[in-house]
N, CA, C and O atoms as a GROMACS GRO file, in nm:
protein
  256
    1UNK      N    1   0.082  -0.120   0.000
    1UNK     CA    2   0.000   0.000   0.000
    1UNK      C    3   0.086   0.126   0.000
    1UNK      O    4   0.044   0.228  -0.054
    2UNK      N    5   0.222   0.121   0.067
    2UNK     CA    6   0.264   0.233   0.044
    2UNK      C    7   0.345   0.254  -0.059
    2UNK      O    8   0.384   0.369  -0.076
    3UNK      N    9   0.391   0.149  -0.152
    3UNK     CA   10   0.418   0.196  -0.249
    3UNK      C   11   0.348   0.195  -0.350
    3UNK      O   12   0.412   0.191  -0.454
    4UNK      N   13   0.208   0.197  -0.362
    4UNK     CA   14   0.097   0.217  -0.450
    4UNK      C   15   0.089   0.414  -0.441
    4UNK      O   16   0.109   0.501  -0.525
    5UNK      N   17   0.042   0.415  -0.261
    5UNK     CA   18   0.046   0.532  -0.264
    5UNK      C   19   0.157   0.651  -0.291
    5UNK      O   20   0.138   0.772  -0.275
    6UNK      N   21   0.280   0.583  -0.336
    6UNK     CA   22   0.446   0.697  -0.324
    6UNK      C   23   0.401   0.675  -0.496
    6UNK      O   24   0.391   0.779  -0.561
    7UNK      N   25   0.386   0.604  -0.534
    7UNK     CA   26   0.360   0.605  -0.694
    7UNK      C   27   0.221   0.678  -0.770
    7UNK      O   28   0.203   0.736  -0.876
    8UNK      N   29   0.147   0.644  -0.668
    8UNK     CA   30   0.012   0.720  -0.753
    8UNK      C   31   0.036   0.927  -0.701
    8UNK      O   32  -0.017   1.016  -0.768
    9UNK      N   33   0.113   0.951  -0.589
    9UNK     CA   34   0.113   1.086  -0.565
    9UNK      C   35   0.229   1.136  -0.612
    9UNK      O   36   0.214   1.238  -0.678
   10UNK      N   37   0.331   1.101  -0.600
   10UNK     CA   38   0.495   1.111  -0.662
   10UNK      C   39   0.536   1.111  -0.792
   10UNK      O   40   0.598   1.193  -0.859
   11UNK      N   41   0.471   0.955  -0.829
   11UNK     CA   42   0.522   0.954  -0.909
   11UNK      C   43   0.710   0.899  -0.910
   11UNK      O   44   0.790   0.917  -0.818
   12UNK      N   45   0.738   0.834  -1.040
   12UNK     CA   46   0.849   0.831  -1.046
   12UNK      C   47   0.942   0.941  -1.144
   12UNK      O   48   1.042   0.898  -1.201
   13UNK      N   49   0.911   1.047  -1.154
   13UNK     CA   50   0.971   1.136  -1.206
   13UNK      C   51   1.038   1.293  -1.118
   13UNK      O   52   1.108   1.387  -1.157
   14UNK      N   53   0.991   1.268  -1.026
   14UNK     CA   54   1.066   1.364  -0.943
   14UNK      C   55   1.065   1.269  -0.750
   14UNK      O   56   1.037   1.154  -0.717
   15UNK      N   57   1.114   1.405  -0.664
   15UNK     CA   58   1.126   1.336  -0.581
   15UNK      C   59   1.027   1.406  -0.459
   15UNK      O   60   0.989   1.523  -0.454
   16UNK      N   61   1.003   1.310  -0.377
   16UNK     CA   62   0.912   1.372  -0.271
   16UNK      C   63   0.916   1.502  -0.213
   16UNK      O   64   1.025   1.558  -0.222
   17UNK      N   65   0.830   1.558  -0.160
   17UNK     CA   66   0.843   1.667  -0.124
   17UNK      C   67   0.760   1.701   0.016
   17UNK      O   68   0.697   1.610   0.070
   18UNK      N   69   0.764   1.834   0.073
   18UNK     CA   70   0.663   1.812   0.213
   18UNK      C   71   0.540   1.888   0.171
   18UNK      O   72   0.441   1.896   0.244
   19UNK      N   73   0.548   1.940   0.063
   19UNK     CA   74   0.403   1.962   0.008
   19UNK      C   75   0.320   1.816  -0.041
   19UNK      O   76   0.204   1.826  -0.082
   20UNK      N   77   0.381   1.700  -0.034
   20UNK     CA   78   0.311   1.582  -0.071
   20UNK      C   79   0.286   1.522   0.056
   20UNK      O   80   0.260   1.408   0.016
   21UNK      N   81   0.275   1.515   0.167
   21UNK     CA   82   0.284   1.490   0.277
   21UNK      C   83   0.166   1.477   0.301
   21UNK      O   84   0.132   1.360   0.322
   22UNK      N   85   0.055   1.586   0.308
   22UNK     CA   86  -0.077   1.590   0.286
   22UNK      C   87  -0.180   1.456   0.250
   22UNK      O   88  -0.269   1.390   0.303
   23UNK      N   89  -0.108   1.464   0.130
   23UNK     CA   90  -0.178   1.368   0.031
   23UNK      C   91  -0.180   1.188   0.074
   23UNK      O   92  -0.268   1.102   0.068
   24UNK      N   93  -0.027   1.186   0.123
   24UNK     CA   94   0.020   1.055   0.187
   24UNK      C   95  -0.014   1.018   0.331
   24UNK      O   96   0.085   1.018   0.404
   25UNK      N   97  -0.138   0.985   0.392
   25UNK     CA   98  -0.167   0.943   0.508
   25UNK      C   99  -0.099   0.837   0.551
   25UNK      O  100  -0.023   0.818   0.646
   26UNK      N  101  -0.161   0.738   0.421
   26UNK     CA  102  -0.115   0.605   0.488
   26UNK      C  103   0.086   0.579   0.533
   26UNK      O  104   0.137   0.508   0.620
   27UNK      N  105   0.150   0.669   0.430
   27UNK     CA  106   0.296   0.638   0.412
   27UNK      C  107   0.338   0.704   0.564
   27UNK      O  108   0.412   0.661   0.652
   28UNK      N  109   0.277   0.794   0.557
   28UNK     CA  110   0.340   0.903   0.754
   28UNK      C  111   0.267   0.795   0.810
   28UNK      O  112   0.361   0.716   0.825
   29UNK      N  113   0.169   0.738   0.850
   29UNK     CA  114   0.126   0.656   0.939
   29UNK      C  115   0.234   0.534   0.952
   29UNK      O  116   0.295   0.501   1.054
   30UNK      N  117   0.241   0.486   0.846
   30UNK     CA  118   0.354   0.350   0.872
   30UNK      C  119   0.517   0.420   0.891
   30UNK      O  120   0.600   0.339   0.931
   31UNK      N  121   0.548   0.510   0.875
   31UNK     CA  122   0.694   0.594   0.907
   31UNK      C  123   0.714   0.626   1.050
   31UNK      O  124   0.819   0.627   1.115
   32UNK      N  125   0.566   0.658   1.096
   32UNK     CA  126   0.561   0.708   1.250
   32UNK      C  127   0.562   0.570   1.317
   32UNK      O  128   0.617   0.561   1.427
   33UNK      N  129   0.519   0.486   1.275
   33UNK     CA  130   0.446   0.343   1.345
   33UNK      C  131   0.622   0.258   1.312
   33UNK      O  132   0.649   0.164   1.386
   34UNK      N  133   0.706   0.289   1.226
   34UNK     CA  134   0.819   0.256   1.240
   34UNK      C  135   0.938   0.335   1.358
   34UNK      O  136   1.036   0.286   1.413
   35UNK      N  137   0.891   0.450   1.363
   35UNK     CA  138   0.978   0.541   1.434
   35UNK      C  139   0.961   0.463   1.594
   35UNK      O  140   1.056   0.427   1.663
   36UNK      N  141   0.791   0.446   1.637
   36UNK     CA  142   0.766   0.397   1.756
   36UNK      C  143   0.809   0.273   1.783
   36UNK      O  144   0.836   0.266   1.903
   37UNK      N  145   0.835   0.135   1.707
   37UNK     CA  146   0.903   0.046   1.722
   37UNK      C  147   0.989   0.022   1.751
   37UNK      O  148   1.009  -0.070   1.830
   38UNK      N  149   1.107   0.117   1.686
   38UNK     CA  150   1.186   0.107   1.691
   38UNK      C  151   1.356   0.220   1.677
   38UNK      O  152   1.345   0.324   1.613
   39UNK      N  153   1.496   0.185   1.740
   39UNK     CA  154   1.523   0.321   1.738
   39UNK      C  155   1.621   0.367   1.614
   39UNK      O  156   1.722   0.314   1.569
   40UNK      N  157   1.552   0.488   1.579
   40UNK     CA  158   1.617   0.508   1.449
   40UNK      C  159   1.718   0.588   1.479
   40UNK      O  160   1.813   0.598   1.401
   41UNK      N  161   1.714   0.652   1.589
   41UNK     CA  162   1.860   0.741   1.618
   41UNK      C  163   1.902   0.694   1.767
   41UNK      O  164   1.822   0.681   1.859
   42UNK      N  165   2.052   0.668   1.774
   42UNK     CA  166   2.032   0.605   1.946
   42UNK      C  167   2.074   0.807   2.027
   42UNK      O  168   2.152   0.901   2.010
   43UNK      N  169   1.963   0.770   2.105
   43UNK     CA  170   1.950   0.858   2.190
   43UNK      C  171   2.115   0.908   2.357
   43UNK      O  172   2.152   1.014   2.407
   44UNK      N  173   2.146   0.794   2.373
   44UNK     CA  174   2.242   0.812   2.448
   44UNK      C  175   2.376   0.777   2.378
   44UNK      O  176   2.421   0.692   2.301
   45UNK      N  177   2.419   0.893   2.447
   45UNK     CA  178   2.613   0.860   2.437
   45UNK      C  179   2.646   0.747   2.481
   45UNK      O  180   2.576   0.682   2.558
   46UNK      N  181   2.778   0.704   2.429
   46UNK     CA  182   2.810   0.553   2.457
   46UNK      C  183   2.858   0.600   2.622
   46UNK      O  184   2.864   0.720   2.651
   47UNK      N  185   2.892   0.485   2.728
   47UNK     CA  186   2.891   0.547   2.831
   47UNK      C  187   3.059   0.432   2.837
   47UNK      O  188   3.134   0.412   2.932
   48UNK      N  189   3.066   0.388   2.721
   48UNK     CA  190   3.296   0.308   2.747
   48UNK      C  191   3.338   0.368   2.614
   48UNK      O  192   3.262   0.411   2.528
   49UNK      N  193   3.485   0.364   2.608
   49UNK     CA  194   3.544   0.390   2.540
   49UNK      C  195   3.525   0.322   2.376
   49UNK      O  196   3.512   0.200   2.373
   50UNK      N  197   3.524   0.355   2.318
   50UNK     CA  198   3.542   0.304   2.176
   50UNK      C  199   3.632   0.268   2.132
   50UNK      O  200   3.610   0.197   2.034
   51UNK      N  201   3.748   0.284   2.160
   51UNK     CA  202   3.905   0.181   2.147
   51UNK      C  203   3.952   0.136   2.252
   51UNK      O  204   3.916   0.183   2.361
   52UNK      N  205   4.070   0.002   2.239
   52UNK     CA  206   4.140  -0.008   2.361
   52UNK      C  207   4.199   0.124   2.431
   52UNK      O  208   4.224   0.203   2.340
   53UNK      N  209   4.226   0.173   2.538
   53UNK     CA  210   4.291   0.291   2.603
   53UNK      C  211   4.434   0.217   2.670
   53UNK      O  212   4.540   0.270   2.701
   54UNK      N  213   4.392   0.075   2.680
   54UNK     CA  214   4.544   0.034   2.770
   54UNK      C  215   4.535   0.035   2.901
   54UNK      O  216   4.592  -0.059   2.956
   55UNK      N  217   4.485   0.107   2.964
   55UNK     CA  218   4.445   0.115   3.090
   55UNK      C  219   4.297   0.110   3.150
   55UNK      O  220   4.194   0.174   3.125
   56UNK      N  221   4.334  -0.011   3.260
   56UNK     CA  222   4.179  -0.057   3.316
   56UNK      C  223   4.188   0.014   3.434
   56UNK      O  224   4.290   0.055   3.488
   57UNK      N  225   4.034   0.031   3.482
   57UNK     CA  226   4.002   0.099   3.605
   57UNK      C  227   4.060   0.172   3.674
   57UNK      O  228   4.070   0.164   3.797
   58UNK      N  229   4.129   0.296   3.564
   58UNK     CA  230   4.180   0.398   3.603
   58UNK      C  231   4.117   0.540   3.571
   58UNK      O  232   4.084   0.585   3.462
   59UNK      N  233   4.111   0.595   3.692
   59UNK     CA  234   4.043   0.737   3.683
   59UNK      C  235   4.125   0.836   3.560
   59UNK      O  236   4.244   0.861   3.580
   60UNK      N  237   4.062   0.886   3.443
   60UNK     CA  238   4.084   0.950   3.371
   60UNK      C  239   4.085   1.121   3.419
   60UNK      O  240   4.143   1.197   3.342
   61UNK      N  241   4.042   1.159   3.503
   61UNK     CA  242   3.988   1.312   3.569
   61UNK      C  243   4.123   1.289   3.695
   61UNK      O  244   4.167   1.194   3.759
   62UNK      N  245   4.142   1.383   3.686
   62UNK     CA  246   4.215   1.461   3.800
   62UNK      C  247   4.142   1.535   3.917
   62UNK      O  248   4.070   1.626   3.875
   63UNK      N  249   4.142   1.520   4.049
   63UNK     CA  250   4.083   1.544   4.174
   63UNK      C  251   4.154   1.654   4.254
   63UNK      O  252   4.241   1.633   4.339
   64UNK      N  253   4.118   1.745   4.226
   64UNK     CA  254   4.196   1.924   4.321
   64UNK      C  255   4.223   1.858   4.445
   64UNK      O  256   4.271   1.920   4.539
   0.00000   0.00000   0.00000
């Protein structure tokens, strides 16, 4: 269904736009209903390092 509907409003000759948005219920309904499933952007910073550092369970910060 939604690519009935990206084809019957779009078209394959140009490209979407947010003036077509309107027209496309069903396609925002299943985009939002994907967004809620699941995560499309991760929300938190990683909370370890991303490479080895070489050193375990050592305080990186300095204490006045």
């Amino acid at each position: 269904k939604v690519h009935e509907e990206i084809e019957r409003v779009i078209g394959t000759n140009r490209a979407p736009s947010l003036m077509d948005k309107a027209q496309m219920p069903y396609t925002e309904a299943t985009i939002m209903e994907v967004q809620r499933l699941t995560v499309v952007v991760p929300l938190a910073i990683p909370h370890m390092t991303s490479e080895n550092t070489g050193k375990s369970r050592v305080f990186l910060f300095e204490y006045p």
